[in-house]
N, C-alpha and C positions, 0 to 999 in steps of 0.2 A: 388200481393203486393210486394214492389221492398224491399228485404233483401240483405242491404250491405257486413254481412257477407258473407251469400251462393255467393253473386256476387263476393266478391274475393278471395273464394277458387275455384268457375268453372274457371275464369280467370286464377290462377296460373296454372291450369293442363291444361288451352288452351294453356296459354303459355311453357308449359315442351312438349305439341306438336309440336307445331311450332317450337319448337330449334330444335327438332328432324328433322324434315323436312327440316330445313336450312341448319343442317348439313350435310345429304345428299348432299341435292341440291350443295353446297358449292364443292364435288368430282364429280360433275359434272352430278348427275344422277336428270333427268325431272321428272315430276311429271306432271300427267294429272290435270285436271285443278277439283276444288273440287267439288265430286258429282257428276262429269260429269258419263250421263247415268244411272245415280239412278235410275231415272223415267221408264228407260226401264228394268231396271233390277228388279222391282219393280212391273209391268206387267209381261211379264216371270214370275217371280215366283207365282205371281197370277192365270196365266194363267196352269200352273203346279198343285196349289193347287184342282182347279176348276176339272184338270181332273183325279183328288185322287194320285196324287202321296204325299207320306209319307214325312213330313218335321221331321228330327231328329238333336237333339243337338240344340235347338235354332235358326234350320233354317240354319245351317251351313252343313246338308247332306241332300240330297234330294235323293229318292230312286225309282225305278219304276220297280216293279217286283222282281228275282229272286235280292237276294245278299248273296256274300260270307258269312261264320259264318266270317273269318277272319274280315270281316272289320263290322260287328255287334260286336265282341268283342273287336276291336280297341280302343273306348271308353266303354267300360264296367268294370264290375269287378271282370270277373271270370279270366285273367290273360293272356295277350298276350304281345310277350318279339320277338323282329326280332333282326338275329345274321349276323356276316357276317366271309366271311373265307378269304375273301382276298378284297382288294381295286383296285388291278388290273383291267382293261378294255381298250378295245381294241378299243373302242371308244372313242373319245374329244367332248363328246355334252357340248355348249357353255354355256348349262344353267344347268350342272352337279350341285350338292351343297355338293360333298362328300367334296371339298376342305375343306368346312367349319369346318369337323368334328378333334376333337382334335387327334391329333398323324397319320395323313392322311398319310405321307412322309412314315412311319414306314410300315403302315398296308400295303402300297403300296407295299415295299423290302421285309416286313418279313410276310406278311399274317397275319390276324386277332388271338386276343387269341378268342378264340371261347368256349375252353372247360374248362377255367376259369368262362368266361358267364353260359355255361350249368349247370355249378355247381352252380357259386350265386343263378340262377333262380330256383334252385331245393331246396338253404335252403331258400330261400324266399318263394315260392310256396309248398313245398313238392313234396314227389315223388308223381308224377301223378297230380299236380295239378294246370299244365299250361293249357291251354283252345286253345289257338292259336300259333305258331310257325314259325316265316319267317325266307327263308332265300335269303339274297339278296347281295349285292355288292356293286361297281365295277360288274366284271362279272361272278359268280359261276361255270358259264359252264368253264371257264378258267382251274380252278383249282376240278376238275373233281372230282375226288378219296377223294380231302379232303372235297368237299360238299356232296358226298356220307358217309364219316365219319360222319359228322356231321350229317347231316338226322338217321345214327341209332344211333348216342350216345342218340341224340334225343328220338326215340322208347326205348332206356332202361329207360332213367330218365322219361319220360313221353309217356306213348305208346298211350293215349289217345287225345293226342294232335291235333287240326288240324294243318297238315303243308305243308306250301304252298313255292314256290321257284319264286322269279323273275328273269328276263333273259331278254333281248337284242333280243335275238334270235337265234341270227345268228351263234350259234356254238350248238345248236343242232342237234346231230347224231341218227340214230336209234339205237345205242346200248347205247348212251347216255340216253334218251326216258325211254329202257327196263330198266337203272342199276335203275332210278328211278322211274320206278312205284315196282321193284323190293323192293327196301329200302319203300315204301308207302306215297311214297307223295300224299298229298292230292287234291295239289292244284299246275296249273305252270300260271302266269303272263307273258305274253308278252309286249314291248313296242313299237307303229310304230310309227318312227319319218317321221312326215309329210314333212319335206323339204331333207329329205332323196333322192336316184335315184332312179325312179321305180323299175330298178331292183334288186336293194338292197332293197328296200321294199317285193319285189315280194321275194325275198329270207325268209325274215321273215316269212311273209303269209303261205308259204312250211311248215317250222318248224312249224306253229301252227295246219295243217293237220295232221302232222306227229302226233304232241304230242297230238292231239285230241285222238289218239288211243291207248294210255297209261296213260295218268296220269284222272282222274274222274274227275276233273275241271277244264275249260281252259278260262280264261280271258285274255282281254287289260289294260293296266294300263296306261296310258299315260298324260301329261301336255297338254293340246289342246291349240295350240296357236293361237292369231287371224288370223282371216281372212283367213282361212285355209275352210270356211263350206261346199264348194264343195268338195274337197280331201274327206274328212272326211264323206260327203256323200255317197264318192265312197266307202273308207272303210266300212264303213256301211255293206254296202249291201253283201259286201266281207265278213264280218264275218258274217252274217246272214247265208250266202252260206259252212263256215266253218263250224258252229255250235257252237260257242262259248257260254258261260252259262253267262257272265256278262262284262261290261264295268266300271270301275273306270276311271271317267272324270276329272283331275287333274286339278285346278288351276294351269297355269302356273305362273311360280315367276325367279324373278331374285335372284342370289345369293351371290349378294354384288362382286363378279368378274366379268369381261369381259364386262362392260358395252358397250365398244365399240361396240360389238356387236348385243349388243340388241337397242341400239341408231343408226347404220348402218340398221335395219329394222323397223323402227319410232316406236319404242315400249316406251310407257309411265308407270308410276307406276302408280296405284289407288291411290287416292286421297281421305279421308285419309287411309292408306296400312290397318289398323286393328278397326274392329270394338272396341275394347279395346286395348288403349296402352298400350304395355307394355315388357318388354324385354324377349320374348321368348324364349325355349330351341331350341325348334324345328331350324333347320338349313336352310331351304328350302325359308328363303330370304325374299322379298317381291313380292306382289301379282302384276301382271302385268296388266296395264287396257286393257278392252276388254275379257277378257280370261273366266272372268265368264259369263256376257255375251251369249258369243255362246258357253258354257257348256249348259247355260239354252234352248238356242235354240236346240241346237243338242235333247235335250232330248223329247222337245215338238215336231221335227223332227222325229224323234224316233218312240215318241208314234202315231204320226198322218199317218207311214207308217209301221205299225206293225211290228218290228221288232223282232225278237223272241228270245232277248237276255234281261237278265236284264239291267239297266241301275243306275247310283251314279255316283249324283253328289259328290266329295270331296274337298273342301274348303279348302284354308290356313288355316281358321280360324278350322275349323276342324281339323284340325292336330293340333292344338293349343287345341281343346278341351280334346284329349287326356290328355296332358301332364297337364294341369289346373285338371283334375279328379283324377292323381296318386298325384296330388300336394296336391289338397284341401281334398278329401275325408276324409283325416284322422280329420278334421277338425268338419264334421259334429252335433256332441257334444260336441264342446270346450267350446261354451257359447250360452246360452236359446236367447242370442238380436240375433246372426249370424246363420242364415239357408242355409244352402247345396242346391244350383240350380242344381236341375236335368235337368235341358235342357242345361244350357250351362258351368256348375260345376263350377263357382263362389260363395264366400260366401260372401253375401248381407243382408243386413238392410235397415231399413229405420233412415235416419234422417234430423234432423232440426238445424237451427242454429240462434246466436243473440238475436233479440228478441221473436222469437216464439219457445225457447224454454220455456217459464214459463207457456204459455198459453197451449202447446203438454203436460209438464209433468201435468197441473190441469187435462185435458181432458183425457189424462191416468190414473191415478187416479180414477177419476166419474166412469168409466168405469171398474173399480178394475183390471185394466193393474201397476203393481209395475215393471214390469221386463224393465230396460230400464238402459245406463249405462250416466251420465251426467258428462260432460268434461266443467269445469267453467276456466279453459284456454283458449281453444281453443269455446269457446261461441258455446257449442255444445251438442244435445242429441243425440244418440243409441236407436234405439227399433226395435221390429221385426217388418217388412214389414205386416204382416197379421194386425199390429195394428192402420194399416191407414184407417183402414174400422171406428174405432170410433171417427176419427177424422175431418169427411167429414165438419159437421157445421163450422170450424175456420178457422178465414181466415190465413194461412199460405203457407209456400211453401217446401213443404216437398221433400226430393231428396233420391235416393236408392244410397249408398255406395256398390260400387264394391270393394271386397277384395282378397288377394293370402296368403294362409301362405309360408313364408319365412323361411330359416335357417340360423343359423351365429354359435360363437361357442359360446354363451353363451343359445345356444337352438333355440325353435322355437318361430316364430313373428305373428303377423297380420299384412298387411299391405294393406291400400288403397289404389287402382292404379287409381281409375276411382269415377267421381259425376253424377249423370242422373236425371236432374231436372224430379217429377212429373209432369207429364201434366194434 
């Protein structure tokens, strides 16, 4: 039944998309065409399902075998905080996104407050009561002695912690190796960049043998970028041979720089970049088409040539799902209409608008449903989602409200970013 209201509240937020996309496009960055490759990415992940690999967060992580605790507590709630000691790197990857981070220039000259960080996270947390701990960069091995400081200020304020260190690679030493399995790292990340020279790859490679024999867990962490699925085959097989414990399959993204060069290798954005719009903390850009894609391939690759490593998938939108769980959780009990999404940590309801609000609140009612919030402004009902079940007989057209709490200085807000007509 055609509801003029709901018809132009979904319009105004199609259209608060499309400005967004225009404005883009307007600095010159493409956009693949909409949708394009749904359908295969859509298979993939079916095809995934079918052979039990674990869909987590809403389908934004997909998982196949061994995985970090680190990135099982990524979005969780027992408390994972990554530091960094310096923004230095001795590399220019095009598709970097540190620029993005506030005071980048600084941390670059003067190195990271780090032990400012350890402190907050310790009266935030308590002693002992962080769960996960990175440390990453720029490049940590850079600055050697001070990532070693930090790993044990770490073990005082939280000795229980897991912690893990990302790295480039290519400046680990064997004494580098020993100071850190010494200090108790948990955990070291490698990164191979595919259009790197062989033998600056093959260099990396080296260092992850090395480090296999010191630190207890040794992964890849990388952006996989299209078109890349033979390299990456080869890789494969190469860390099979190494023994690596697990692969983190990054979404590659652009990061609002350098577009020349990602338009120089016909790279387009996904269309539309976020399953939910909305203006993210996370700094890692937008999602590049294609990239998920052959993450899902790689994976089905994978499993169908038994790899003996774990495999995670990680999603833009996954990285978003962290930051939406430290955002909303607190949110959980604010009010009986809005419920806490455990899958993808939005707070959601159900509601209706115009005329089929009089008819939702009679049928809430019969049903002795009271709890519901009615907005005779905005020609609008609130109720909880679970209460669509006694509303099947009517004919209406009922849509879930996606929401964020927000801050300002007069406190915290609700606000609705997103409308999802029921089907």
């Amino acid at each position: 039944m055609s509801n003029p209201v709901l018809e132009q509240e979904l319009a105004e937020y199609a259209e608060g998309a499309k400005a967004y996309l225009d404005a883009l496009q307007e600095k010159g960055i493409v956009f693949a065409e909409e949708g394009a490759n749904q359908k295969r990415i859509d298979e993939l992940r079916a095809m995934l399902k079918g052979k039990g690999a674990q869909f987590k967060n809403g389908g934004a992580s997909i998982v196949w075998g061994w995985q970090s605790k680190a990135c099982v507590e990524c979005t969780g709630n027992n408390g994972s905080e990554t530091f960094s000691t310096t923004f230095k790197c001795h590399r220019d990857c095009y598709f970097c996104f540190n620029y993005n981070v506030a005071g980048y220039e600084t941390f670059v000259r003067e190195g990271c407050p780090w032990r400012e960080g350890l402190e907050d996270a310790e009266r935030r947390y308590g002693h002992d009561g962080l769960a996960v701990l990175g440390l990453t960069g720029g490049e940590p091995l850079l600055v050697l002695d001070d990532s070693i400081a930090l790993l044990e200020e770490a073990n005082r304020r939280f000795p229980s912690a897991h912690k893990r260190m990302y790295t480039s690679g290519d400046l680990l030493t064997e004494e580098g190796a020993r100071r850190l399995q010494e200090v108790g790292l948990d955990e070291i990340r490698f990164s191979v960049k595919q259009d790197d020279p062989l033998d600056r790859q093959e260099r990396v490679l080296a260092a992850m043998k090395l480090a296999k024999r010191y630190i207890p867990s040794l992964m890849v962490e990388m952006p996989i970028i299209p078109n890349t699925d033979e390299r990456m085959h080869e890789l494969f097989e190469r860390w099979g041979e190494i023994g690596i414990d697990g692969i983190n399959l990054l979404e590659f993204c652009f990061p609002f720089h350098s577009w020349e060069e990602f338009a120089a290798r016909g790279f387009e954005i996904r269309n539309p970049p976020f399953d939910i719009m909305y203006d993210y903390g996370y700094s890692g850009g937008l999602p590049v088409a294609g990239s998920e894609e052959l993450c899902l391939e790689l994976m089905l690759w994978g499993i169908d040539h038994d790899v003996p490593f774990g495999m995670h998938y990680c999603s833009l939108d996954n990285k978003h799902r962290s930051e939406m769980r430290l955002r909303n959780e607190r949110g959980r009990n604010m009010h009986p209409v809005f419920r806490f999404d455990e899958s993808d940590f939005f707070l959601k309801c159900a509601k209706v608008f115009g005329d089929d609000v009089k008819p939702t609140i009679e049928g809430l009612l019969r049903a002795g449903k009271t709890t519901f919030l009615h907005n005779e402004e905005a020609e609008s009902l609130s109720f909880p989602r679970r209460d669509l079940r006694y509303l099947g007989n009517l004919n209406i057209s009922p849509a879930i409200s996606i929401c964020v709490l927000e801050d300002d200085e007069e406190g915290t807000y609700l606000r609705e970013i997103a409308l999802k007509p029921v089907r």
